[in-house]
N, C-alpha and C positions, 0 to 999 in steps of 0.2 A: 694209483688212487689220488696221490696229492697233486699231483696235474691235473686231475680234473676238478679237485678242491681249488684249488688256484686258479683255476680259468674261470669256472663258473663263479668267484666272488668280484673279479677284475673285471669279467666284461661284462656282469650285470651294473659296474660303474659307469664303465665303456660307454657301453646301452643306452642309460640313460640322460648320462649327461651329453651326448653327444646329440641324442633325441631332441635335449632342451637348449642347444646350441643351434641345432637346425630349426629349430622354432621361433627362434629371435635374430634370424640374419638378418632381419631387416634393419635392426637395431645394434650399431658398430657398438654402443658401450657393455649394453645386457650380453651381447658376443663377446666380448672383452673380457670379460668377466664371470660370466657360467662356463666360459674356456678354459680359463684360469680354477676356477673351481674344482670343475671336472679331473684335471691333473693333480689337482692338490690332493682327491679325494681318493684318485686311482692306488695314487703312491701311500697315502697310509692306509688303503685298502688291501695293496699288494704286503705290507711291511704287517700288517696284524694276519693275511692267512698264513704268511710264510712262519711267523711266530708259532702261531696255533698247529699248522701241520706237520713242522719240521719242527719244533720245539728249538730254535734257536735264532741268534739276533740276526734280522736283513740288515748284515753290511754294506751289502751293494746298493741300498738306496740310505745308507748312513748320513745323518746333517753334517756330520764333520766332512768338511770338504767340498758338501756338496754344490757350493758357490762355485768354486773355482773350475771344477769337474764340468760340470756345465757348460762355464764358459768360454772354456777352451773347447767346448763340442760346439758351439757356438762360431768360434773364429774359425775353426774347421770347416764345417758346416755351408757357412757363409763364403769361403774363400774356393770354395771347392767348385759351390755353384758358380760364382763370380767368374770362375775359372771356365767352365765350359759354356756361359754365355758367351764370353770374350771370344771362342775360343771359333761357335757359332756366328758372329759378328763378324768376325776375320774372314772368313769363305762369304759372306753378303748374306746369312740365313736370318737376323737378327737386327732389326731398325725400330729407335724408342719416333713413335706418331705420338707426340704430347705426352701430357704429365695425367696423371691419375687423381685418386683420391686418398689424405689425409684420412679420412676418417674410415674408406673403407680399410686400409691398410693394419688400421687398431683394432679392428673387427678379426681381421686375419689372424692378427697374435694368439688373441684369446684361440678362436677355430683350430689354426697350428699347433698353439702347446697341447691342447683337446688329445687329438691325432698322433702328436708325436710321442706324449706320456703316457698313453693309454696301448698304444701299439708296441712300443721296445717292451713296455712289461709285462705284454702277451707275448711276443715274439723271443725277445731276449731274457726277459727276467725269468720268464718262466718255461716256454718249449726249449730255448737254445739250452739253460740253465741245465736243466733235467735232464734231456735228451744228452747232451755232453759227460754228466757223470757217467752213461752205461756207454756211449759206443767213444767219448775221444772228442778232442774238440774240430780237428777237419771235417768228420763225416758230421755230426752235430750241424758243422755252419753250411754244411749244401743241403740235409736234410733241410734244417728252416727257413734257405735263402729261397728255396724251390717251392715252401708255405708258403714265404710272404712274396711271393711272386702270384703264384697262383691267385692268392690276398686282394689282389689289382685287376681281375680277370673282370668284376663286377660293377666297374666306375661307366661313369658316361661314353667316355670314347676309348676304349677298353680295347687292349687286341692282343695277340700270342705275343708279339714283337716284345710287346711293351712291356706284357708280364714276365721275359724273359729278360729286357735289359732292367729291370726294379729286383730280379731276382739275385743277378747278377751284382749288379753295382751298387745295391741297397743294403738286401737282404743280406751279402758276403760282409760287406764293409763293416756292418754295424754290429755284425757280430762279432768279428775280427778285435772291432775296438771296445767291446767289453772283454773278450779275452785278452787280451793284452791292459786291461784296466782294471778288471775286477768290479767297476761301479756301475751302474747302470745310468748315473749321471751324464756323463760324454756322450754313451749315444742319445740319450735324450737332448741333449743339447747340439747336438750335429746332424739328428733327423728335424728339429724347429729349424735349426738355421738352413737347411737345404729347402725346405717346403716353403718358410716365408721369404726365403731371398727369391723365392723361383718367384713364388704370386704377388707377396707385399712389396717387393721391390722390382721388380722388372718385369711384373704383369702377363706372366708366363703361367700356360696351364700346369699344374701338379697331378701328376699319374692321370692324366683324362678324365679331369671331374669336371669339365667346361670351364665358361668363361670368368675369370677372377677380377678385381679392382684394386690393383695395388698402387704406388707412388706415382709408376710409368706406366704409360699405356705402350707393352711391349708387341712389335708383331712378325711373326718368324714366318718365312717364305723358302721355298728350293727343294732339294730332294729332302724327306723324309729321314736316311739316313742319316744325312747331318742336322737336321733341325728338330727331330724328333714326330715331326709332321701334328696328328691332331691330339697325341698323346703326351704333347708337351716335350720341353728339352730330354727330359729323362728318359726319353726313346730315343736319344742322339746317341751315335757311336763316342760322340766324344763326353758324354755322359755316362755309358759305360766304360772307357778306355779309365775316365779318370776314377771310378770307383775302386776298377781292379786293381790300379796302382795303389788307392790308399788302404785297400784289403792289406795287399801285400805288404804293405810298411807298416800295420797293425797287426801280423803276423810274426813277421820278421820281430818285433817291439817284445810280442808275449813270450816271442823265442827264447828272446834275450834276457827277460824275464825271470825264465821258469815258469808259466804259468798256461802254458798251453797241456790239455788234460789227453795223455797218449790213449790209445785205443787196448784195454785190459784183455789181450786176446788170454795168455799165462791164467791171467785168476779167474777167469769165466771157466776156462777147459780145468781148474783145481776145483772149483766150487763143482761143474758138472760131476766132475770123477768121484770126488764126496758123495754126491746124491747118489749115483749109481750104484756108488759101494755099500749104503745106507740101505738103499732098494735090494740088493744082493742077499743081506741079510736076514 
């Protein structure tokens, strides 16, 4: 029940702020800025149901720290994408044709942080969250890498590929790195910096939402496989290869941790045996 408490207060944020972000793209500062809002509003929208339904404090969107958290999702993020541009560019899939726009690219912040704060604490804060206390945090991050894949099924240039390499290299990663974090910060700051380095910075399309304006006016050619074709890099194998590598090092991290949540086969089969025995009598 508190999953659905939690979803229905987050995405009627979601909703509408995203509604009033798409209503003023024409305008890079009003985007800028109802972008900005929108996440601001998400996140203590998230932190007062988790209050109210769980009666206790959301740590994982705690202010202490949360600069820092961020912004190491952020160099993440950014280094990642950077990485499978490059990586694109080397095979010939990837050539900047002129420089972009300044002002659309301030447009894109506000639009990104929108998207990026509103999606980890539907997907992470709250499915991955929940879902991981009953089955474990493995099956937890493929059940909701396989949501937020499917998530993608609905954009403009949309296809099975795409929604299986976002499922993959997105969906695993990001949950990976709030299990080995605990905050919800990092991934929010590592889903902005992947979205706006793909569009504000090297004018690449993000999950097949068509054509974006960022600093560069980027333009990818060749097979498909390696460039991602009309679904943007993030349908490039080398876009998947690099997610699963940093699933795995966010894995590997929570390991080392303690903080990855085992699958309670033991206490499910005591609790059932209880009820049974309760029913017996």
């Amino acid at each position: 029940m508190r999953v659905l408490k939690q979803l229905v207060v987050v995405a009627a944020v979601a909703f509408a702020g995203q509604a009033a972000v798409g209503a003023v793209q024409g305008n890079a500062l009003l985007t800028l800025l109802l972008g900005l809002a929108t996440a601001g509003l998400a996140v203590l929208a998230y932190a007062w149901v988790v209050r109210w339904s769980e009666r206790r404090a959301p740590v994982e969107v705690a202010a202490e720290g949360a600069a820092a958290a961020t912004g190491r999702g952020v160099l993440i993020g950014a280094g990642m994408f950077a990485a499978v541009i490059a990586s694109i560019a080397l095979v010939g899939g990837y050539r900047i044709d002129g420089t972009g726009s300044v002002t659309g690219a301030l447009g894109l912040v506000g639009f990104m942080a929108a998207a990026a704060a509103t999606e980890e604490l539907l997907f992470r804060g709250i499915l991955f969250r929940i879902v991981e206390e009953r089955v474990g945090t493995r099956v937890a991050l493929v059940l909701t890498a396989v949501l937020f894949g499917l998530s993608h099924l609905f954009t403009m240039h949309a296809s099975l590929w795409g929604a299986i390499a976002i499922a993959v290299e997105a969906g695993g990663m990001l949950a990976a790195a709030y299990a080995a974090t605990r905050t919800l910060w990092l991934p929010i700051g590592l889903h902005f910096a992947w979205n706006f380095t793909a569009a504000g910075v090297f004018g690449t399309e993000v999950s097949g939402n068509g054509a974006v304006q960022g600093l560069l006016h980027g333009v990818t050619s060749g097979p498909a496989a390696l460039t991602g074709g009309t679904f943007g890099p993030e349908g490039s194998l080398f876009a998947v290869a690099f997610g699963l590598l940093l699933t795995l090092v966010f894995l590997r991290l929570a390991r080392r941790r303690g903080t990855l949540v085992p699958m309670r086969r033991g206490e499910r089969a005591g609790e059932r045996a209880g009820a049974d025995a309760e029913l017996a009598r």
